[in-house]
N, C-alpha and C positions, 0 to 999 in steps of 0.2 A: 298386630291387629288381627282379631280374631274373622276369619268368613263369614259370608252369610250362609254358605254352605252348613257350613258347621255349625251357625247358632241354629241355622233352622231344625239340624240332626238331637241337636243339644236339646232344643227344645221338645220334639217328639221322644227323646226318653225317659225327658221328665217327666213327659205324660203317662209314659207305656208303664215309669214305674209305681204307679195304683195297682198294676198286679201284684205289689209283691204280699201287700196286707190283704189282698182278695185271694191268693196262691194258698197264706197262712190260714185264711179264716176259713176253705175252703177243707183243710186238715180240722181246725178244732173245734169247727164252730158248736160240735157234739158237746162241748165243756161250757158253752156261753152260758153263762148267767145274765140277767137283765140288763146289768149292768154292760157287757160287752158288745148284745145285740145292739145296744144304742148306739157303738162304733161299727157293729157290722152292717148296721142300719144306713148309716151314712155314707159308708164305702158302697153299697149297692147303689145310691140316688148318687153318687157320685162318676160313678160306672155309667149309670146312665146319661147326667147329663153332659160328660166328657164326650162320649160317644154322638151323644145328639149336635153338642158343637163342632163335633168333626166333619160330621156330615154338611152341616149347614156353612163351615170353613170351608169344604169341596167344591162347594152349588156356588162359591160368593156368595155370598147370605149373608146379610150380619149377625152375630150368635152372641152378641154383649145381654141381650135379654137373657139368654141363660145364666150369666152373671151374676146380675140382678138376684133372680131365683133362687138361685144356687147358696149365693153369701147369706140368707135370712133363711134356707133350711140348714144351710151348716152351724151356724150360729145356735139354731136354735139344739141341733141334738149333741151339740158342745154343749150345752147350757142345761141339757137332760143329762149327761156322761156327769157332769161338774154336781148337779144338782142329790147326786147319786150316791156320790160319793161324802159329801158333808152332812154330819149328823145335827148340825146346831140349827135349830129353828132359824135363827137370826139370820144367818150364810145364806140357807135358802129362799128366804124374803127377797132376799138383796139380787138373788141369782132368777128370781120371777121378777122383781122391778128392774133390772136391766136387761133383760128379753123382750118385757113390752117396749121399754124406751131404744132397742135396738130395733123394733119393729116398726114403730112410729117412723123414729128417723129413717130407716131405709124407704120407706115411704114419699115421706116428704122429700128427702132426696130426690127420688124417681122422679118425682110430680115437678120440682121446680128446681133445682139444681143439675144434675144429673140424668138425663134422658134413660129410655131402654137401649137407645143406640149408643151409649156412652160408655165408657170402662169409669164403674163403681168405686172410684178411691175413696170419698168420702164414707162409705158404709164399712168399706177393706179395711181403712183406716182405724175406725171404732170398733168393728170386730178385734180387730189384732188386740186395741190395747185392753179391751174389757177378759177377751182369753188368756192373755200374756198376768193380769193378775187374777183369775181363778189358777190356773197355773204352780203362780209362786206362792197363791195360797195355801194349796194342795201340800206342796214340797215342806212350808213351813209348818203344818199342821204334821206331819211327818216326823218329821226333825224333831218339835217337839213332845210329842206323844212317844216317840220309839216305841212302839209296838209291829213295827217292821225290823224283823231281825237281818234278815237278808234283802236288801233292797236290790240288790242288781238281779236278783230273781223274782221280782216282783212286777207282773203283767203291767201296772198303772203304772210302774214309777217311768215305762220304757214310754208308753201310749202317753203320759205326759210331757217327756223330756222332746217327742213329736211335736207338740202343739208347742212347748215353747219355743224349740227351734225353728218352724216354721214362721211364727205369727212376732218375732222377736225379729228374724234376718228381714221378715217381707215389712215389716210395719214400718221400715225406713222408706221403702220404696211403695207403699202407698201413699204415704204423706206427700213423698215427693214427686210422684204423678207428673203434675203440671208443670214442674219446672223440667223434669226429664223429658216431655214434647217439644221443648225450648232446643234441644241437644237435633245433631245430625240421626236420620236414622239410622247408622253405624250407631251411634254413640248410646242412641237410643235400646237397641235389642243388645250391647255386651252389658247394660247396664242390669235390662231384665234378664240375661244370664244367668245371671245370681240367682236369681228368683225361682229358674227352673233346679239349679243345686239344691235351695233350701226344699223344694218341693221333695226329691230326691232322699233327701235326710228323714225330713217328715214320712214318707209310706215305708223308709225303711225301720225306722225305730216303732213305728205302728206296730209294724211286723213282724219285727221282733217282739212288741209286748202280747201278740197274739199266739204266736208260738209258744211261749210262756204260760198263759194260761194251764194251769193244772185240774185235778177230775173234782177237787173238793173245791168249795166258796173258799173264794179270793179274800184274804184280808184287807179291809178297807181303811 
């Protein structure tokens, strides 16, 4: 059985590791194209409001509103990164009609399901699965175009296998939220454990696709 020592250690590293894609972008950010700032974009509002929940975690404060916040600007410059990247009118429609309908719902969530004092599963939940298929759209659009001759050097291919792994590991554990408050609170933080690894995975393949960036435009 894992301590609480330990998961609470566990957990502050999976915090701490939002440095490593802040570390990389702080080296290349000289090479961003539009398209990257919209990740370097997010990793700065993320900086901050990591930082602002920490504080307000020290004071006792509830800090679930930053949550809230947080899930509908990440959502949304996932959905500028995604938007960036697909050339076909169509894709794009579809990637502005699920940003309003992911905006609504977080919404109406807040208002009547889900308070600001509440941890946000149902909005986490619909994040994950609308990213999880820009994602394997991305890969598939890939695959078959092959106009990526080297893909393990290829900045997105690293920045999206990020978002899959992230929003693929955690989307089981948004879903299951409610039943996971059922469990002992042992049972309850080894389970969000995980949670903190998949975080861990995600800022480091970021990282890594940040690093990667080269001086010329990135093949898209």
């Amino acid at each position: 059985m894992l301590t609480q020592t330990f998961l609470a250690t566990f957990s502050e590293i999976a915090q701490l590791s939002l440095g490593l894609p802040v570390v990389a972008m702080l080296f290349r950010f000289k090479r961003f194209t539009k398209l990257f700032w919209t990740v370097g974009s997010l990793l700065i509002v993320s900086v901050i409001i990591s930082y602002s929940a920490y504080l307000l975690y020290q004071n006792r404060a509830n800090n679930m509103y930053l949550l809230h916040i947080y899930t509908v600007l990440e959502y949304a410059f996932w959905s500028l990164f995604y938007y960036q990247l697909f050339k076909k009118q169509i894709v794009k429609r579809i990637i502005i009609i699920l940003l309003v309908i992911f905006i609504l719902f977080s919404i109406t969530n807040t208002l009547c399901w889900q308070s600001l004092e509440m941890y946000n599963s149902f909005s986490r939940s619909l994040e994950g699965a609308f990213l999880l298929c820009f994602g394997i759209a991305w890969y598939y659009k890939v695959f078959v175009n092959g106009k990526i001759v080297k893909l393990e050097t290829h900045p997105v291919f690293w920045i999206n296998a990020g978002v899959l792994v992230y929003f693929s590991g955690s989307f089981l554990l948004f879903i299951s939220n409610n039943f996971l408050l059922e469990l002992s609170t042992q049972k309850f933080f080894e389970a969000w454990a995980l949670h903190g690894l998949f975080l861990i995975i995600h800022y480091l393949l970021i990282a890594i696709g940040i690093w990667l960036i080269k001086r010329k435009k990135e093949l898209r």
